[in-house]
C-alpha positions in Angstrom: 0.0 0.0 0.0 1.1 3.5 -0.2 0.8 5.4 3.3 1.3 8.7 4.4 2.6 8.4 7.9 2.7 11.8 9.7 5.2 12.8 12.4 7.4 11.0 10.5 10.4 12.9 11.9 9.9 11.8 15.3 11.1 8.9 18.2 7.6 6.7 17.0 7.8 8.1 13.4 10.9 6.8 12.1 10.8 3.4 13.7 7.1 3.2 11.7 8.3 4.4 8.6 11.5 2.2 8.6 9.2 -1.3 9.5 6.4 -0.2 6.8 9.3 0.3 4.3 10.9 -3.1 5.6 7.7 -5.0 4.7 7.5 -3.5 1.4 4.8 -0.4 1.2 5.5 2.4 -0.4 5.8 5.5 2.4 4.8 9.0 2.7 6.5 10.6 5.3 5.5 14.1 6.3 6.3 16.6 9.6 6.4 20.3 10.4 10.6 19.5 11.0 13.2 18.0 9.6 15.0 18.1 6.0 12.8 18.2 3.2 13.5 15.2 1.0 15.9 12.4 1.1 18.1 14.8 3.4 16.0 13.5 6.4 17.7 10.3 6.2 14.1 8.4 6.9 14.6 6.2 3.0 11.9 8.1 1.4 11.2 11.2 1.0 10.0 14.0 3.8 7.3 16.6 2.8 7.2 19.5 5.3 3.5 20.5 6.0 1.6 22.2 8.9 -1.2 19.8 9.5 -2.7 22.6 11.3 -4.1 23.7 7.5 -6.4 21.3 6.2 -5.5 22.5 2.7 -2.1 21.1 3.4 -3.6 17.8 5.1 -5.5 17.3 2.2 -2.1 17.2 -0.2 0.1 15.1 2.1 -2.7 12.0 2.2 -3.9 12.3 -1.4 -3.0 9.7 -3.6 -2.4 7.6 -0.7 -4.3 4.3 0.4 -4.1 4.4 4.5 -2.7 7.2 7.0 -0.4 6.5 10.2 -1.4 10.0 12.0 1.4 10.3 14.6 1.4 14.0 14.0 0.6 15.8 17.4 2.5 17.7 20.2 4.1 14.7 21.8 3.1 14.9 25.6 2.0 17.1 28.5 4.3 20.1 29.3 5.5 20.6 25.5 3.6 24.0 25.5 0.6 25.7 27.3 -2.5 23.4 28.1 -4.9 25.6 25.9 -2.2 25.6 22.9 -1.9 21.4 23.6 -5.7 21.3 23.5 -6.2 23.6 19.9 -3.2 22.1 18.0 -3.7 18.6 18.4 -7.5 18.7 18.4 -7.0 21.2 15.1 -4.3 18.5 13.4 -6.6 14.7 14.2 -9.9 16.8 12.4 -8.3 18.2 9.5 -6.4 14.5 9.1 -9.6 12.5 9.8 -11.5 14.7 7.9 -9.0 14.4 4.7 -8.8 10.8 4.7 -13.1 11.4 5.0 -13.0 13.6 1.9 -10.3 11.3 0.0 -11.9 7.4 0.5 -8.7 6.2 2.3 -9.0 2.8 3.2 -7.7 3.2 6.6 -7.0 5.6 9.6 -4.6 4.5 12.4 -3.8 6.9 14.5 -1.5 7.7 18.0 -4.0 8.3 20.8 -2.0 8.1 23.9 -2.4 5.9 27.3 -3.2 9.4 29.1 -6.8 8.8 28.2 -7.1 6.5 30.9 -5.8 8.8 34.2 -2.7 8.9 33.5 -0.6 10.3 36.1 -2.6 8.0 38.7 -1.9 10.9 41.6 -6.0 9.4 42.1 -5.5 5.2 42.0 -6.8 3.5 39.1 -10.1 2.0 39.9 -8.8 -1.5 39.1 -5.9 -3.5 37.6 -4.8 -4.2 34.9 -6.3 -1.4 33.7 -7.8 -2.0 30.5 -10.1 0.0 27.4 -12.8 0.0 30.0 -10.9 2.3 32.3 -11.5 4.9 29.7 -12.3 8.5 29.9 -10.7 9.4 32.7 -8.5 12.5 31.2 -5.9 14.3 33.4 -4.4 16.8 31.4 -5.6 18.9 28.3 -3.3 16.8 26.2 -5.2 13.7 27.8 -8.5 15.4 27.0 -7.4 16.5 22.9 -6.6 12.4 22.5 -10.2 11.9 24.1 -11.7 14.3 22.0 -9.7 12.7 19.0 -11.4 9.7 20.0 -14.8 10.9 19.6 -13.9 12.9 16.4 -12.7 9.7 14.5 -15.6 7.7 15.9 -18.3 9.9 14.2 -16.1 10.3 11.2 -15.8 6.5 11.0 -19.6 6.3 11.2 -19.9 9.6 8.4 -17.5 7.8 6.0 -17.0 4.3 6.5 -13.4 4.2 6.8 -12.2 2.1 9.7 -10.2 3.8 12.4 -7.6 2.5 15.1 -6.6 4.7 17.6 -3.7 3.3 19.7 -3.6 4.2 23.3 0.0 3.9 23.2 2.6 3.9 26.4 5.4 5.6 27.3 8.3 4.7 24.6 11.7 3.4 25.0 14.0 2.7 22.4 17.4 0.4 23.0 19.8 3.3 23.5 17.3 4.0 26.3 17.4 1.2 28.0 20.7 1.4 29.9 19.2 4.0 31.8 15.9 2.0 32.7 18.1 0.5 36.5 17.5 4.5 37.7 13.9 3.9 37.7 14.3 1.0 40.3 15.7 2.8 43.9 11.8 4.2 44.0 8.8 1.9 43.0 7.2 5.1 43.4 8.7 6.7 40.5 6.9 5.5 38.1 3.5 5.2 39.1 2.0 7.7 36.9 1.7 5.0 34.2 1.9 1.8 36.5 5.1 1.0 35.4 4.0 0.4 31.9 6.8 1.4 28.7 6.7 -0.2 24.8 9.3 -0.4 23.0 9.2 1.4 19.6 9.8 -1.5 17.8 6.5 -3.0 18.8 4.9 0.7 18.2 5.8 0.4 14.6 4.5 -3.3 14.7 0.9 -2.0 16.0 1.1 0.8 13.8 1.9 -1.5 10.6 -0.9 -4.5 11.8 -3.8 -1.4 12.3 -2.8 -0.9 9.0 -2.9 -4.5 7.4 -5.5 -6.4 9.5 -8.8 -5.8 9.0 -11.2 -3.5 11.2 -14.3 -2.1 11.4 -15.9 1.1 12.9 -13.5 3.1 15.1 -11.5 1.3 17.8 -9.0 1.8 20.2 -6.5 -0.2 22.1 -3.3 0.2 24.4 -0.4 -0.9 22.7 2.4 -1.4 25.8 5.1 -4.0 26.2 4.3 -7.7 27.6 6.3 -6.6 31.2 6.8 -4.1 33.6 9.8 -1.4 33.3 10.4 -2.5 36.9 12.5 -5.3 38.3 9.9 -5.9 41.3 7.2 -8.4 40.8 3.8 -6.6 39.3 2.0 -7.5 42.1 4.2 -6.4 44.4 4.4 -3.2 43.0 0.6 -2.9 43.2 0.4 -3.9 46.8 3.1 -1.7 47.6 2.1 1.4 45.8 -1.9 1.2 45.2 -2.4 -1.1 47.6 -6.4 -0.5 47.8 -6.8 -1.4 44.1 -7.5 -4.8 43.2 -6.2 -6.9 40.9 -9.0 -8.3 38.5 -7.4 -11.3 37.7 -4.5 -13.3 38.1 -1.1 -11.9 35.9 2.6 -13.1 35.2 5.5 -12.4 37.7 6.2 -9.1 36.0 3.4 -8.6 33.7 2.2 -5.4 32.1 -0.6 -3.2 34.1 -1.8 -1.5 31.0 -3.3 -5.4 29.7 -3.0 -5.4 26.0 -5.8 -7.9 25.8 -7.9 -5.8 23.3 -4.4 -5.2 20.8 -4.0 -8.3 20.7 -7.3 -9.6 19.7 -8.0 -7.0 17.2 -4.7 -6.6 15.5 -2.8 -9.9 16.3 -0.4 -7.1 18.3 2.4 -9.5 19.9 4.9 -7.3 21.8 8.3 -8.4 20.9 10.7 -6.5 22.7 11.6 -6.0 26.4 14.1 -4.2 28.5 15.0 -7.6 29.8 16.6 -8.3 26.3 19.4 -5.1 26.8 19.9 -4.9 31.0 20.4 -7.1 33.8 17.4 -7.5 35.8 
Protein backbone atom coordinates (compact mmCIF):
# COMPACT_ATOMS: atom_id res chain seq x y z
CA UNK A 1 0.00 0.00 0.00
CA UNK A 2 1.05 3.48 -0.18
CA UNK A 3 0.78 5.35 3.32
CA UNK A 4 1.35 8.72 4.38
CA UNK A 5 2.61 8.37 7.90
CA UNK A 6 2.67 11.77 9.70
CA UNK A 7 5.20 12.81 12.41
CA UNK A 8 7.43 10.98 10.48
CA UNK A 9 10.42 12.89 11.85
CA UNK A 10 9.91 11.76 15.32
CA UNK A 11 11.06 8.93 18.18
CA UNK A 12 7.65 6.69 17.02
CA UNK A 13 7.84 8.05 13.42
CA UNK A 14 10.86 6.80 12.12
CA UNK A 15 10.84 3.40 13.66
CA UNK A 16 7.14 3.24 11.73
CA UNK A 17 8.33 4.43 8.60
CA UNK A 18 11.51 2.16 8.64
CA UNK A 19 9.21 -1.28 9.54
CA UNK A 20 6.45 -0.19 6.80
CA UNK A 21 9.27 0.32 4.31
CA UNK A 22 10.86 -3.13 5.57
CA UNK A 23 7.70 -5.03 4.73
CA UNK A 24 7.47 -3.49 1.41
CA UNK A 25 4.83 -0.39 1.25
CA UNK A 26 5.49 2.42 -0.42
CA UNK A 27 5.81 5.48 2.41
CA UNK A 28 4.82 9.04 2.72
CA UNK A 29 6.49 10.61 5.29
CA UNK A 30 5.53 14.14 6.34
CA UNK A 31 6.28 16.56 9.60
CA UNK A 32 6.37 20.35 10.44
CA UNK A 33 10.62 19.45 11.04
CA UNK A 34 13.22 17.97 9.62
CA UNK A 35 15.05 18.14 6.01
CA UNK A 36 12.83 18.23 3.22
CA UNK A 37 13.48 15.22 1.01
CA UNK A 38 15.87 12.39 1.09
CA UNK A 39 18.10 14.83 3.44
CA UNK A 40 16.02 13.48 6.43
CA UNK A 41 17.71 10.29 6.17
CA UNK A 42 14.09 8.35 6.86
CA UNK A 43 14.60 6.18 3.02
CA UNK A 44 11.92 8.10 1.45
CA UNK A 45 11.18 11.24 0.96
CA UNK A 46 10.03 14.03 3.85
CA UNK A 47 7.28 16.60 2.81
CA UNK A 48 7.21 19.47 5.28
CA UNK A 49 3.47 20.50 6.05
CA UNK A 50 1.56 22.16 8.89
CA UNK A 51 -1.17 19.80 9.48
CA UNK A 52 -2.65 22.63 11.31
CA UNK A 53 -4.12 23.70 7.49
CA UNK A 54 -6.42 21.31 6.22
CA UNK A 55 -5.45 22.46 2.69
CA UNK A 56 -2.08 21.10 3.41
CA UNK A 57 -3.63 17.77 5.06
CA UNK A 58 -5.46 17.29 2.23
CA UNK A 59 -2.11 17.17 -0.17
CA UNK A 60 0.11 15.06 2.14
CA UNK A 61 -2.72 12.00 2.23
CA UNK A 62 -3.87 12.34 -1.39
CA UNK A 63 -2.96 9.66 -3.58
CA UNK A 64 -2.45 7.63 -0.67
CA UNK A 65 -4.26 4.32 0.42
CA UNK A 66 -4.08 4.45 4.47
CA UNK A 67 -2.67 7.20 7.04
CA UNK A 68 -0.45 6.51 10.23
CA UNK A 69 -1.41 9.96 12.04
CA UNK A 70 1.41 10.27 14.61
CA UNK A 71 1.42 13.99 14.03
CA UNK A 72 0.57 15.84 17.44
CA UNK A 73 2.54 17.71 20.23
CA UNK A 74 4.11 14.72 21.80
CA UNK A 75 3.11 14.91 25.62
CA UNK A 76 2.03 17.06 28.45
CA UNK A 77 4.32 20.12 29.30
CA UNK A 78 5.48 20.60 25.48
CA UNK A 79 3.58 24.03 25.53
CA UNK A 80 0.60 25.75 27.26
CA UNK A 81 -2.48 23.41 28.08
CA UNK A 82 -4.85 25.61 25.91
CA UNK A 83 -2.22 25.56 22.87
CA UNK A 84 -1.95 21.41 23.64
CA UNK A 85 -5.67 21.35 23.50
CA UNK A 86 -6.24 23.59 19.90
CA UNK A 87 -3.20 22.07 18.05
CA UNK A 88 -3.66 18.58 18.37
CA UNK A 89 -7.47 18.73 18.40
CA UNK A 90 -6.97 21.20 15.09
CA UNK A 91 -4.33 18.46 13.39
CA UNK A 92 -6.57 14.74 14.24
CA UNK A 93 -9.87 16.78 12.40
CA UNK A 94 -8.32 18.18 9.55
CA UNK A 95 -6.45 14.46 9.06
CA UNK A 96 -9.57 12.50 9.79
CA UNK A 97 -11.54 14.69 7.95
CA UNK A 98 -8.98 14.45 4.66
CA UNK A 99 -8.78 10.77 4.66
CA UNK A 100 -13.15 11.39 5.05
CA UNK A 101 -12.95 13.61 1.88
CA UNK A 102 -10.32 11.25 0.00
CA UNK A 103 -11.85 7.41 0.49
CA UNK A 104 -8.74 6.21 2.32
CA UNK A 105 -9.03 2.81 3.21
CA UNK A 106 -7.70 3.21 6.56
CA UNK A 107 -6.95 5.61 9.57
CA UNK A 108 -4.64 4.54 12.44
CA UNK A 109 -3.83 6.94 14.48
CA UNK A 110 -1.52 7.66 18.03
CA UNK A 111 -4.04 8.35 20.76
CA UNK A 112 -1.98 8.08 23.93
CA UNK A 113 -2.40 5.86 27.26
CA UNK A 114 -3.21 9.38 29.12
CA UNK A 115 -6.75 8.78 28.15
CA UNK A 116 -7.11 6.49 30.86
CA UNK A 117 -5.82 8.76 34.24
CA UNK A 118 -2.68 8.93 33.51
CA UNK A 119 -0.64 10.30 36.06
CA UNK A 120 -2.60 7.95 38.74
CA UNK A 121 -1.86 10.85 41.62
CA UNK A 122 -5.96 9.43 42.06
CA UNK A 123 -5.55 5.16 42.01
CA UNK A 124 -6.84 3.48 39.10
CA UNK A 125 -10.08 2.02 39.89
CA UNK A 126 -8.83 -1.48 39.08
CA UNK A 127 -5.95 -3.53 37.56
CA UNK A 128 -4.82 -4.17 34.86
CA UNK A 129 -6.34 -1.44 33.67
CA UNK A 130 -7.80 -1.98 30.45
CA UNK A 131 -10.09 0.01 27.44
CA UNK A 132 -12.79 -0.02 30.01
CA UNK A 133 -10.95 2.28 32.28
CA UNK A 134 -11.54 4.91 29.71
CA UNK A 135 -12.32 8.53 29.86
CA UNK A 136 -10.67 9.37 32.73
CA UNK A 137 -8.48 12.55 31.24
CA UNK A 138 -5.88 14.29 33.43
CA UNK A 139 -4.36 16.82 31.42
CA UNK A 140 -5.62 18.88 28.30
CA UNK A 141 -3.26 16.81 26.15
CA UNK A 142 -5.20 13.71 27.84
CA UNK A 143 -8.50 15.45 27.00
CA UNK A 144 -7.40 16.46 22.88
CA UNK A 145 -6.62 12.38 22.52
CA UNK A 146 -10.22 11.87 24.12
CA UNK A 147 -11.68 14.27 22.00
CA UNK A 148 -9.71 12.72 19.04
CA UNK A 149 -11.37 9.74 20.03
CA UNK A 150 -14.80 10.94 19.65
CA UNK A 151 -13.89 12.92 16.45
CA UNK A 152 -12.67 9.73 14.51
CA UNK A 153 -15.62 7.69 15.92
CA UNK A 154 -18.27 9.90 14.25
CA UNK A 155 -16.09 10.32 11.19
CA UNK A 156 -15.81 6.50 10.99
CA UNK A 157 -19.60 6.29 11.16
CA UNK A 158 -19.89 9.59 8.40
CA UNK A 159 -17.48 7.77 6.04
CA UNK A 160 -17.02 4.29 6.46
CA UNK A 161 -13.39 4.25 6.81
CA UNK A 162 -12.17 2.13 9.71
CA UNK A 163 -10.16 3.81 12.40
CA UNK A 164 -7.61 2.49 15.09
CA UNK A 165 -6.64 4.69 17.57
CA UNK A 166 -3.73 3.29 19.72
CA UNK A 167 -3.57 4.19 23.29
CA UNK A 168 0.04 3.89 23.19
CA UNK A 169 2.65 3.88 26.39
CA UNK A 170 5.39 5.61 27.28
CA UNK A 171 8.30 4.73 24.58
CA UNK A 172 11.70 3.41 25.02
CA UNK A 173 14.04 2.68 22.38
CA UNK A 174 17.45 0.45 23.05
CA UNK A 175 19.81 3.29 23.52
CA UNK A 176 17.29 4.00 26.31
CA UNK A 177 17.43 1.20 27.99
CA UNK A 178 20.71 1.43 29.90
CA UNK A 179 19.21 4.03 31.78
CA UNK A 180 15.91 2.00 32.69
CA UNK A 181 18.08 0.46 36.47
CA UNK A 182 17.52 4.53 37.72
CA UNK A 183 13.89 3.88 37.68
CA UNK A 184 14.33 0.98 40.33
CA UNK A 185 15.68 2.78 43.87
CA UNK A 186 11.75 4.19 44.01
CA UNK A 187 8.81 1.92 43.00
CA UNK A 188 7.24 5.06 43.43
CA UNK A 189 8.66 6.74 40.46
CA UNK A 190 6.93 5.51 38.09
CA UNK A 191 3.49 5.16 39.13
CA UNK A 192 2.05 7.72 36.87
CA UNK A 193 1.74 4.97 34.23
CA UNK A 194 1.91 1.77 36.47
CA UNK A 195 5.11 1.05 35.39
CA UNK A 196 3.95 0.37 31.88
CA UNK A 197 6.82 1.36 28.69
CA UNK A 198 6.69 -0.19 24.84
CA UNK A 199 9.33 -0.38 23.00
CA UNK A 200 9.20 1.41 19.59
CA UNK A 201 9.80 -1.47 17.77
CA UNK A 202 6.46 -2.98 18.82
CA UNK A 203 4.91 0.75 18.20
CA UNK A 204 5.81 0.41 14.62
CA UNK A 205 4.47 -3.27 14.73
CA UNK A 206 0.86 -1.96 15.98
CA UNK A 207 1.07 0.81 13.81
CA UNK A 208 1.89 -1.53 10.59
CA UNK A 209 -0.93 -4.51 11.83
CA UNK A 210 -3.82 -1.38 12.33
CA UNK A 211 -2.83 -0.94 9.01
CA UNK A 212 -2.89 -4.47 7.36
CA UNK A 213 -5.50 -6.36 9.48
CA UNK A 214 -8.81 -5.78 9.04
CA UNK A 215 -11.19 -3.53 11.17
CA UNK A 216 -14.35 -2.10 11.45
CA UNK A 217 -15.86 1.10 12.89
CA UNK A 218 -13.46 3.08 15.13
CA UNK A 219 -11.46 1.29 17.77
CA UNK A 220 -8.98 1.80 20.19
CA UNK A 221 -6.55 -0.15 22.13
CA UNK A 222 -3.34 0.23 24.45
CA UNK A 223 -0.35 -0.85 22.65
CA UNK A 224 2.45 -1.42 25.78
CA UNK A 225 5.05 -4.03 26.25
CA UNK A 226 4.26 -7.67 27.64
CA UNK A 227 6.28 -6.64 31.16
CA UNK A 228 6.83 -4.09 33.56
CA UNK A 229 9.76 -1.35 33.26
CA UNK A 230 10.44 -2.47 36.89
CA UNK A 231 12.47 -5.30 38.27
CA UNK A 232 9.95 -5.91 41.34
CA UNK A 233 7.17 -8.39 40.81
CA UNK A 234 3.78 -6.61 39.35
CA UNK A 235 2.03 -7.54 42.15
CA UNK A 236 4.24 -6.44 44.36
CA UNK A 237 4.41 -3.21 43.04
CA UNK A 238 0.58 -2.94 43.21
CA UNK A 239 0.36 -3.93 46.82
CA UNK A 240 3.13 -1.67 47.58
CA UNK A 241 2.14 1.41 45.78
CA UNK A 242 -1.91 1.16 45.23
CA UNK A 243 -2.37 -1.06 47.62
CA UNK A 244 -6.40 -0.48 47.82
CA UNK A 245 -6.85 -1.39 44.15
CA UNK A 246 -7.54 -4.77 43.24
CA UNK A 247 -6.22 -6.91 40.87
CA UNK A 248 -9.05 -8.28 38.46
CA UNK A 249 -7.39 -11.33 37.72
CA UNK A 250 -4.52 -13.25 38.08
CA UNK A 251 -1.06 -11.93 35.93
CA UNK A 252 2.56 -13.12 35.23
CA UNK A 253 5.48 -12.41 37.73
CA UNK A 254 6.17 -9.09 35.97
CA UNK A 255 3.35 -8.60 33.65
CA UNK A 256 2.23 -5.40 32.07
CA UNK A 257 -0.60 -3.19 34.14
CA UNK A 258 -1.85 -1.51 31.00
CA UNK A 259 -3.27 -5.35 29.74
CA UNK A 260 -2.98 -5.39 25.95
CA UNK A 261 -5.79 -7.92 25.78
CA UNK A 262 -7.95 -5.76 23.35
CA UNK A 263 -4.45 -5.17 20.81
CA UNK A 264 -3.99 -8.32 20.66
CA UNK A 265 -7.34 -9.55 19.66
CA UNK A 266 -7.98 -7.00 17.16
CA UNK A 267 -4.66 -6.61 15.54
CA UNK A 268 -2.75 -9.86 16.31
CA UNK A 269 -0.40 -7.13 18.27
CA UNK A 270 2.36 -9.47 19.87
CA UNK A 271 4.95 -7.26 21.80
CA UNK A 272 8.30 -8.43 20.90
CA UNK A 273 10.71 -6.51 22.68
CA UNK A 274 11.62 -5.97 26.40
CA UNK A 275 14.10 -4.18 28.47
CA UNK A 276 14.96 -7.56 29.76
CA UNK A 277 16.61 -8.26 26.28
CA UNK A 278 19.39 -5.10 26.80
CA UNK A 279 19.90 -4.89 30.99
CA UNK A 280 20.36 -7.10 33.83
CA UNK A 281 17.36 -7.51 35.77
Amino acid sequence: MRITVTGAYGKAGRAVVADLLEHGHQVVPTDLVGAPGAEAGLGADLVIADLTDYGQAVEVLAGSDAVVHLGNIPAPGRTTEPETLRINTTINSNVFLAAARLGLGKVVWASSETTLGLPFDVPPRYAPVDEAHFPLPTSTYALSKVLGEETARHVAEWSGIPFVGLRISNIHRPQDYAGVPAYWSDVANRRWNLWGYVDVRDVAQACRLGVEVATTGSQNVIVAAADTIMNTPSRELLARVFPGVPLTREIGEFETLLAIDAARDLLGYSPAHSWRDHVAG
